[in-house]
C-alpha positions as CSV (number, residue, x, y, z in Angstrom):
1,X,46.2,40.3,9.6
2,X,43.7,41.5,11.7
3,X,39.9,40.8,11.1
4,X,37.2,43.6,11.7
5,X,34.3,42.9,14.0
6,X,31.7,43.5,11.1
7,X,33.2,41.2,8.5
8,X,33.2,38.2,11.2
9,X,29.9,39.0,12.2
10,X,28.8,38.5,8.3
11,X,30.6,35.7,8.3
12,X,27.8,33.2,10.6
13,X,25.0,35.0,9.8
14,X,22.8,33.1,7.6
15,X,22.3,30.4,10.6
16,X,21.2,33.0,12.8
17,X,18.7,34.7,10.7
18,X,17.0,31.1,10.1
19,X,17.3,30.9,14.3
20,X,16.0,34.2,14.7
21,X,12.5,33.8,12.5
22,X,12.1,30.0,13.6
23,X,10.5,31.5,16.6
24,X,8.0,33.8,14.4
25,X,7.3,30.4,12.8
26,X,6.1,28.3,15.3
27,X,4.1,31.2,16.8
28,X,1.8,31.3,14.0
29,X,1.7,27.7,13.5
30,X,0.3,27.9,17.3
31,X,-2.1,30.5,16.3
32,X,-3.1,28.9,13.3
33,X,-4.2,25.2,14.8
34,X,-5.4,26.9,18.4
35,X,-7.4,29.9,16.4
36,X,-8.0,30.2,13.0
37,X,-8.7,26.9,12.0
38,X,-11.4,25.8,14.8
39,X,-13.1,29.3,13.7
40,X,-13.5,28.1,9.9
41,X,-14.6,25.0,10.8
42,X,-17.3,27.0,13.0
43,X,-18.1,29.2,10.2
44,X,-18.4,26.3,8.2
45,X,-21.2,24.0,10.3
46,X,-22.9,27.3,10.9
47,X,-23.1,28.0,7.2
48,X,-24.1,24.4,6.5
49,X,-26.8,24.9,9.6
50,X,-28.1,27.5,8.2
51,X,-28.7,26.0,4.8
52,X,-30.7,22.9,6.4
53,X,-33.1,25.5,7.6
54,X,-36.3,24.2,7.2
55,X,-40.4,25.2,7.8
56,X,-41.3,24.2,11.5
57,X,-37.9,24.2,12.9
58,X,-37.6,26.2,16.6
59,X,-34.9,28.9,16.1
60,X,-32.9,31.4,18.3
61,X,-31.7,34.9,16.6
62,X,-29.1,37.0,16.9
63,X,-31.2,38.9,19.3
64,X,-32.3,36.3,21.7
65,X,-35.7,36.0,19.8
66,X,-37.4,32.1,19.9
67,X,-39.5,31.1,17.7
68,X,-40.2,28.0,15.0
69,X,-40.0,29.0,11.0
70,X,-43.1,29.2,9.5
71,X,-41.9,29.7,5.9
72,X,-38.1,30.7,3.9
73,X,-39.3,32.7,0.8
74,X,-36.0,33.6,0.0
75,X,-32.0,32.4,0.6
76,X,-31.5,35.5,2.4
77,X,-34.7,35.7,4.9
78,X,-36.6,33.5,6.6
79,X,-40.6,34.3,8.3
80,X,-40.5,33.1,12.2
81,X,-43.6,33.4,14.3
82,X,-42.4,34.6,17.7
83,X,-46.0,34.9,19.4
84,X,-49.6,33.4,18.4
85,X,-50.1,35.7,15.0
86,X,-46.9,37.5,15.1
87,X,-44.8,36.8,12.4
88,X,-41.6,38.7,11.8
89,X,-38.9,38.5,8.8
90,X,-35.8,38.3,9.9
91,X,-31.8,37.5,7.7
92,X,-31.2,34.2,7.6
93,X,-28.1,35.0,9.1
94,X,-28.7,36.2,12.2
95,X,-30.1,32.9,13.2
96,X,-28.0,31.4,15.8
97,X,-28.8,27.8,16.7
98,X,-32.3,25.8,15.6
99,X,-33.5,24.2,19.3
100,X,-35.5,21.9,17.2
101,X,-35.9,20.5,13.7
102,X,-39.4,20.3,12.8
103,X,-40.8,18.1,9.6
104,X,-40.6,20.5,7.1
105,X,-43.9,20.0,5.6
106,X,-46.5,20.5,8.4
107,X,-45.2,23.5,10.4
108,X,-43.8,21.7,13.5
109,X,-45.1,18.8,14.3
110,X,-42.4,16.9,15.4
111,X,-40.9,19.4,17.7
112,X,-40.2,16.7,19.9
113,X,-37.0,15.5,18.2
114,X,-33.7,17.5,19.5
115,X,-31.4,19.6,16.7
116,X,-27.9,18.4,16.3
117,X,-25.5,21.1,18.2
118,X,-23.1,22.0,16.7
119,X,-19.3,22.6,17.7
């Protein structure tokens, strides 16, 4: 009896389909420890940066602006003096990196010590 080409082509393919996404497998295991992962854990020391923001720390914002914290009235803004009596409000947010961590209680003066950089 003769045997058509479809019917011995069903026949084997349940091994092939496993074959055929093991491929689509390891590609987003790749993608998942080379890129999404180290991008969480970024998110996540920026986030925890940003909650250790404290009065007399030396910051850099989102827009290249330096300047030290001179008070947080709120979670969601924080007052930085850029120039001698300039004081702007900006989102806590857009801070990028603290330079320096200042003491927290006298407006700076321990902007000697380094921040810790994160990864």
């Amino acid at each position: 009896m003769l045997i058509s080409p479809a019917y011995a082509q069903a026949a084997g393919g349940g091994q092939d389909m496993l074959m055929s996404l093991a491929p689509l497998v390891l590609i987003f295991v790749v993608f998942y420890f080379l890129l999404i992962r180290p991008q969480q854990k970024r998110m996540k020391d920026h986030k925890a940066m940003l909650a250790a923001l404290r009065r007399g720390d030396k910051v850099v914002t989102g827009g290249g602006i330096i300047g030290t914290v001179a008070r947080v009235p709120n979670d969601d803004e924080v007052v930085v003096d850029i120039a001698d009596g300039v004081r702007v409000r900006v989102l806590r947010g857009t801070i990028t990196s603290i330079l320096t961590k200042g003491t927290g209680d006298d407006g700076g003066a321990d902007a000697e010590k380094p921040a810790k950089a994160g990864k």
